[in-house]
C-alpha positions in Angstrom: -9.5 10.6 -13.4 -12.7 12.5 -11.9 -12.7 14.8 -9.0 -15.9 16.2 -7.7 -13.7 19.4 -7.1 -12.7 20.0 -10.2 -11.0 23.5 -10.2 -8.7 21.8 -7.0 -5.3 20.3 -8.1 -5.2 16.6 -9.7 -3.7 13.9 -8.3 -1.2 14.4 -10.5 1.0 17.1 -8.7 2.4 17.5 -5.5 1.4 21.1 -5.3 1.0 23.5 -3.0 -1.3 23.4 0.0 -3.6 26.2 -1.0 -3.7 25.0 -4.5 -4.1 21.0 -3.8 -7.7 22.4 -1.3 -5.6 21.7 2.2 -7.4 23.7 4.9 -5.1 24.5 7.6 -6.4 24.3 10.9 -7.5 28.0 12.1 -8.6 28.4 15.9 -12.1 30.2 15.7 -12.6 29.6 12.0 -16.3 29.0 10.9 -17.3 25.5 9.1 -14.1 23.5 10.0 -13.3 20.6 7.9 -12.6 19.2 11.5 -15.8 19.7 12.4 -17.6 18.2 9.7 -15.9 15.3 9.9 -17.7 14.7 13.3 -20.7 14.8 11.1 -19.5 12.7 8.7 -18.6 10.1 11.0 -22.3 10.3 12.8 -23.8 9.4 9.5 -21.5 6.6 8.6 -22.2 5.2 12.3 -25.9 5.7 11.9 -25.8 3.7 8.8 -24.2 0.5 10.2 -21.0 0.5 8.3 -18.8 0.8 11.3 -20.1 -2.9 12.0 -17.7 -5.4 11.7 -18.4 -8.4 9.2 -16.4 -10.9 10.6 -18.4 -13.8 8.9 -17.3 -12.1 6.0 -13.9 -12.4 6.6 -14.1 -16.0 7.8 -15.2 -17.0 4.4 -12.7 -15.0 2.9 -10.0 -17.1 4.7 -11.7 -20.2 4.0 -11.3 -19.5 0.2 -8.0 -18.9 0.3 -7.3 -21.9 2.4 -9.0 -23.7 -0.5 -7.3 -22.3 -2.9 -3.7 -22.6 -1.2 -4.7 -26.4 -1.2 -5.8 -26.6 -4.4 -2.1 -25.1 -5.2 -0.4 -27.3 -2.8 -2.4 -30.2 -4.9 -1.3 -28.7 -7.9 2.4 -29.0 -6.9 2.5 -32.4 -5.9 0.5 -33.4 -9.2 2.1 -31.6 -11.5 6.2 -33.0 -10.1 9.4 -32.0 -12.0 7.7 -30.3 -14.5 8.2 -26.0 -15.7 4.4 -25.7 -15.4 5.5 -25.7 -11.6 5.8 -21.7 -11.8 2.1 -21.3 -13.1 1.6 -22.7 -9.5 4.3 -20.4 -8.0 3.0 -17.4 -9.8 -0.6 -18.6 -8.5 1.0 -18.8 -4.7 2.1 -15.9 -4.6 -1.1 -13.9 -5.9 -2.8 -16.7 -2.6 -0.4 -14.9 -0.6 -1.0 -11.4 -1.6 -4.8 -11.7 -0.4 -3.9 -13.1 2.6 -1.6 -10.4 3.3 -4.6 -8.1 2.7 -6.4 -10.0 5.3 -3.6 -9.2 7.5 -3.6 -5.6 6.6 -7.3 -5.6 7.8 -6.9 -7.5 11.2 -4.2 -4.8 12.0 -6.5 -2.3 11.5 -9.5 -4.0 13.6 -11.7 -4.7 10.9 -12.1 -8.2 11.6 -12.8 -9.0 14.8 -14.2 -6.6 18.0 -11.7 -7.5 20.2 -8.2 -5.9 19.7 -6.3 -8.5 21.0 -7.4 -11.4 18.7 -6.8 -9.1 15.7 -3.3 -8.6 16.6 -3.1 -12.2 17.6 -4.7 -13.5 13.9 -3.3 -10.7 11.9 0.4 -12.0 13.2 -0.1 -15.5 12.8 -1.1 -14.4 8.9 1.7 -12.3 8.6 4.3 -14.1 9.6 3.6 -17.8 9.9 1.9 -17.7 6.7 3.1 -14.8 4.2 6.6 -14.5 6.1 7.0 -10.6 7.1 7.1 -9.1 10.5 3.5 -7.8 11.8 5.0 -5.8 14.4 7.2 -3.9 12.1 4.5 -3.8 9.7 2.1 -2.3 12.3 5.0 0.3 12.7 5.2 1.3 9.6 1.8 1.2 8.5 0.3 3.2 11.7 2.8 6.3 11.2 1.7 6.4 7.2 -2.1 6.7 8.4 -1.7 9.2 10.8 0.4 11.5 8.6 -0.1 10.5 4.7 2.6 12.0 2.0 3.7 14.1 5.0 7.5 14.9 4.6 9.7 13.5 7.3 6.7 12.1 9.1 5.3 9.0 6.4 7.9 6.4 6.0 5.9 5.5 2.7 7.5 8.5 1.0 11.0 7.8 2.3 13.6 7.2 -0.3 14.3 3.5 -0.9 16.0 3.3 -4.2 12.9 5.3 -5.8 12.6 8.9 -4.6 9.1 10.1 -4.1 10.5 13.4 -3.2 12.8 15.6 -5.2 15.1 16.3 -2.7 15.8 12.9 -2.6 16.3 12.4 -6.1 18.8 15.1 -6.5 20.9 13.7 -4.0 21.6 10.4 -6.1 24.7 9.9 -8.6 26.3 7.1 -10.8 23.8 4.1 -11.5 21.3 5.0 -8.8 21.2 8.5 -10.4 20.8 7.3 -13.9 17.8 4.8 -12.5 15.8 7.7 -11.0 15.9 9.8 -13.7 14.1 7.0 -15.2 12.4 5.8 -11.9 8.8 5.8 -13.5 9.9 3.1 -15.9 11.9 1.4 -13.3 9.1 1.4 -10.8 7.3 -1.6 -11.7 9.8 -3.9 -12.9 11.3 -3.2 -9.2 8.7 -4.1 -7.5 9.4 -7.7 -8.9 12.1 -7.6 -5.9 10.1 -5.7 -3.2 8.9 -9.5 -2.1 12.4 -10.2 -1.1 12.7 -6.6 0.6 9.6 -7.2 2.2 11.6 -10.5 3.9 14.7 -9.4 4.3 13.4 -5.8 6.4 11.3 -8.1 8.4 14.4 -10.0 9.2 16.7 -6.9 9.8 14.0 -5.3 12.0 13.3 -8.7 13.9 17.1 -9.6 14.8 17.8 -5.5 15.5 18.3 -4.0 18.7 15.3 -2.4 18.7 12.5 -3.2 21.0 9.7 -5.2 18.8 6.8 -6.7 20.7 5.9 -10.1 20.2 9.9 -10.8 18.8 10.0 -14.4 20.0 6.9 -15.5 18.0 7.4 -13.8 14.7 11.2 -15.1 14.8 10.0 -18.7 15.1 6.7 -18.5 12.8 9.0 -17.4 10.4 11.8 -19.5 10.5 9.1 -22.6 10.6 7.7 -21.3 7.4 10.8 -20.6 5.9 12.0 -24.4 6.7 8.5 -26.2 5.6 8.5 -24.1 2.5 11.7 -24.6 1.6 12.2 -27.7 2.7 9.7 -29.2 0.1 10.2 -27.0 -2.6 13.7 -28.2 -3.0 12.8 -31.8 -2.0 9.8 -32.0 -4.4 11.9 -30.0 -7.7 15.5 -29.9 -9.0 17.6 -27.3 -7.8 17.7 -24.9 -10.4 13.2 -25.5 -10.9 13.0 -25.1 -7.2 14.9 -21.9 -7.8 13.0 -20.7 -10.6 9.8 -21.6 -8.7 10.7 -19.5 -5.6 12.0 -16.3 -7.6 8.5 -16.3 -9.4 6.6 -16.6 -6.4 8.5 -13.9 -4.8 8.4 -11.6 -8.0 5.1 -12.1 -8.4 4.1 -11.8 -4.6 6.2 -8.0 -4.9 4.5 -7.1 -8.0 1.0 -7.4 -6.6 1.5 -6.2 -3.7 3.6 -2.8 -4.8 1.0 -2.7 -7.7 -2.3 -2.5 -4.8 -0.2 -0.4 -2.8 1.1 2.5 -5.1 -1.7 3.8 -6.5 -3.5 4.8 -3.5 -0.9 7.9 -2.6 1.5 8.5 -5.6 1.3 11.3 -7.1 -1.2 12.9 -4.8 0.0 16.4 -3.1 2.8 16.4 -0.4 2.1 18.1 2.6 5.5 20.1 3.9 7.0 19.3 7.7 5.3 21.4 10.1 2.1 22.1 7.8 -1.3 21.9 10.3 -3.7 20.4 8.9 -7.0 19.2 9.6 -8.0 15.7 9.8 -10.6 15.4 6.9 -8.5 17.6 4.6 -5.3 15.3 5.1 -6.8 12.1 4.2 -8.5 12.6 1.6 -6.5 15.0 -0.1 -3.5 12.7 -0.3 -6.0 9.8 -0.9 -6.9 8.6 -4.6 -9.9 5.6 -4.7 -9.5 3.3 -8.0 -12.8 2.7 -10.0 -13.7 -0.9 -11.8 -15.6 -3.7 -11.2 -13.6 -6.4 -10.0 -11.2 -3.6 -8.1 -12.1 -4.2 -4.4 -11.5 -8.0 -5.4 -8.3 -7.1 -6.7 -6.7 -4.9 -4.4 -8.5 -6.4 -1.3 -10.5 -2.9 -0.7 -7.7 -0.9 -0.6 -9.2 1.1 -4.0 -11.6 2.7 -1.4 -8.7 4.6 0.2 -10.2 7.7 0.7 -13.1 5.8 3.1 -10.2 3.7 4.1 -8.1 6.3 5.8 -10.9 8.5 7.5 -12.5 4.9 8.9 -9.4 2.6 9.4 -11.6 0.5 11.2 -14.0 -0.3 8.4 -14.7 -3.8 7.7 -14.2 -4.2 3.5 -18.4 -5.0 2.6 -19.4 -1.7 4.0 -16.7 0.5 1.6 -18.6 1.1 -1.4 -21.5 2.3 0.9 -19.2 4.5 2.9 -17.8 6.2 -0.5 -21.0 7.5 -1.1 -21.8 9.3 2.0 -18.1 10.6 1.6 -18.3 12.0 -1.8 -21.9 13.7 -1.2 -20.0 15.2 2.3 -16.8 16.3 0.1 -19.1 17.7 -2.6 -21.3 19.8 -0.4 -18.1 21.2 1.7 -16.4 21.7 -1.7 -13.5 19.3 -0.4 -11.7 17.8 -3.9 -12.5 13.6 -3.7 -10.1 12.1 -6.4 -11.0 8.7 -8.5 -9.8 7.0 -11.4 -9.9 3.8 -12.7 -6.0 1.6 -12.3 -4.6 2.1 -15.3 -4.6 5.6 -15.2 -3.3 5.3 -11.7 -0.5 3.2 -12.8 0.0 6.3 -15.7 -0.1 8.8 -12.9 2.5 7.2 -10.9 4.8 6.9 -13.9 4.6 10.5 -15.1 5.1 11.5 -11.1 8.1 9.3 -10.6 9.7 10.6 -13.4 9.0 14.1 -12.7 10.7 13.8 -9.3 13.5 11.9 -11.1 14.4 14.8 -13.3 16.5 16.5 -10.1 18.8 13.7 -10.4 20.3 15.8 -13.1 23.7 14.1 -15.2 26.4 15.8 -13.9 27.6 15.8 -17.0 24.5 17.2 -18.6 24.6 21.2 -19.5 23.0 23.0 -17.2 21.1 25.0 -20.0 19.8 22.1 -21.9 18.4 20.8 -18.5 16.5 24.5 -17.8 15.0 23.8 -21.1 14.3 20.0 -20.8 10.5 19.8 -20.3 8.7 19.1 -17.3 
């Protein structure tokens, strides 16, 4: 992992706010990070890169039409046969990237007009990878405008893994004996966040709460739901057209918890109540992921640093944003963390189980666990 910083703390520890390079916002202080940022953002805009590249886009989604066919083909060729889940695994990676395209249309990347983003990006969402956009949007829009922020970013929340460690010392019995553990855990349970992305959607969709555009998500949904089930077990045995949906699903959760998790885990944790500057908040939390075929892989979302101060960036114009960024971080001495995804992945490990350690045995001895290292 590189940081052009690098006497600031790693992305590998929570930290404190003073150690991790936070700058709390001071009225009257000289050379605010908030400030700068208003430079920074004059010399991205001056460079084009706040442009959408909606033709771009477009030919992203023809590919992956393409390719969907070309799966759908596949299916129907290939009839009661196993090698049915090398297509399911390939569906569900198809479905991954358009998800990422959905991710991008609810942050306005795609087109200039709000509305038809919203309107594309939940026609993706739920008519074809079969989550809720609304609740999605939710989620997503309270993470960005307070990353790794305790009680404020519902991506640190506890959900069977505990990002925090006062979450993890509140869990006994088999949950307790997982989070202790969690960093080994963490990947093989992401082979069932697919079917928690589905089944939160549903929750969230038939709840009391107000969710806008309720009517049309329930029936893209269901629709999908009926086609793609429908001719899965119509087209395969029953126990190969179960097989075939659990390794689309598993692999659909893997990749998308794998693009996901290394972008914040790990990084410091700002406390509640903390003020802190804009600049200083995203890209402190933020860790980019280095490699060639990364922004392939992880749909742009390995440029998170530029992706969290410009939301609104279109994908092509990410790399060229990252180097106005890390020249601006270097000169104001702000810490700008990279590293390629398999450390990430080793990062996220040792973290998890670091914050799994305060789910201490209650039968363990209190001594032995003083000593246990750390």
């Amino acid at each position: 992992m590189t940081s052009i910083a690098p006497s600031a703390a790693s992305g590998v520890t929570t930290g404190r706010l003073a150690d991790a390079g936070f700058r709390p916002t001071v009225p009257g202080q000289a050379s605010k990070p908030t400030s700068t940022y208003s430079a920074l953002l004059k010399s991205v805009r001056e460079a084009g890169l706040l442009k959408r590249r909606t033709g771009f886009y477009i030919t992203v989604f023809v590919v992956l039409v393409l390719c969907l066919g070309g799966a759908a083909t596949g299916f129907v060729l290939l009839g009661s046969s196993w090698f049915q889940l090398l297509i399911a695994g390939a569906l569900g990676i198809i479905l991954t990237q358009f998800a990422f395209l959905t991710h991008e249309a609810s942050h306005r990347q795609v087109f200039e007009s709000g509305t038809t983003n919203d309107k594309v990006g939940r026609v993706l969402a739920a008519g074809v990878v079969g989550i809720s956009y609304a609740w999605w949007m939710t989620k997503h829009s309270r993470h960005h405008a307070n990353p790794n922020t305790k009680g404020k970013d519902p991506d640190i929340a506890f959900d069977t893994i505990s990002f925090l460690e006062e979450d993890a010392a509140k869990q006994r019995g088999v949950l307790g004996f997982i989070t202790r553990r969690q960093g080994y855990f963490f990947f093989p349970l992401l082979l069932g966040e697919g079917v928690n992305l589905h089944v939160t959607s549903f929750r969230t969709l038939l709840g009391r709460e107000k969710v806008e555009g309720r009517a049309l998500e329930i029936v893209l949904i269901a629709t999908r739901l009926a086609l793609y089930f429908g001719v899965v077990f119509w087209f395969l045995p029953l126990g190969m057209a179960f097989a075939f949906i659990g390794v689309q699903m598993a692999v659909f959760g893997l990749y998308m918890g794998s693009s996901f998790a290394p972008n914040h885990k790990g990084m410091p944790i700002i406390p509640e109540g903390a003020k802190v500057d804009f600049l200083s908040k995203q890209v402190l939390t933020s860790r980019n992921i280095t490699g060639r075929f990364s922004t392939a892989f992880m749909g742009g979302l390995n440029y998170q640093v530029e992706h969290h101060l410009f939301p609104s960036m279109a994908r092509p114009h990410l790399r060229a944003a990252s180097r106005l960024v890390k020249q601006h971080c270097e000169t104001h001495d702000i810490p700008y963390t990279q590293t390629t995804i398999t450390k990430s992945y080793a990062i996220v490990i040792r973290y998890l189980n670091r914050v799994g350690l305060a789910a201490r045995d209650p039968f363990d001895c209190p001594a032995a666990q003083q000593l246990r290292p750390r």
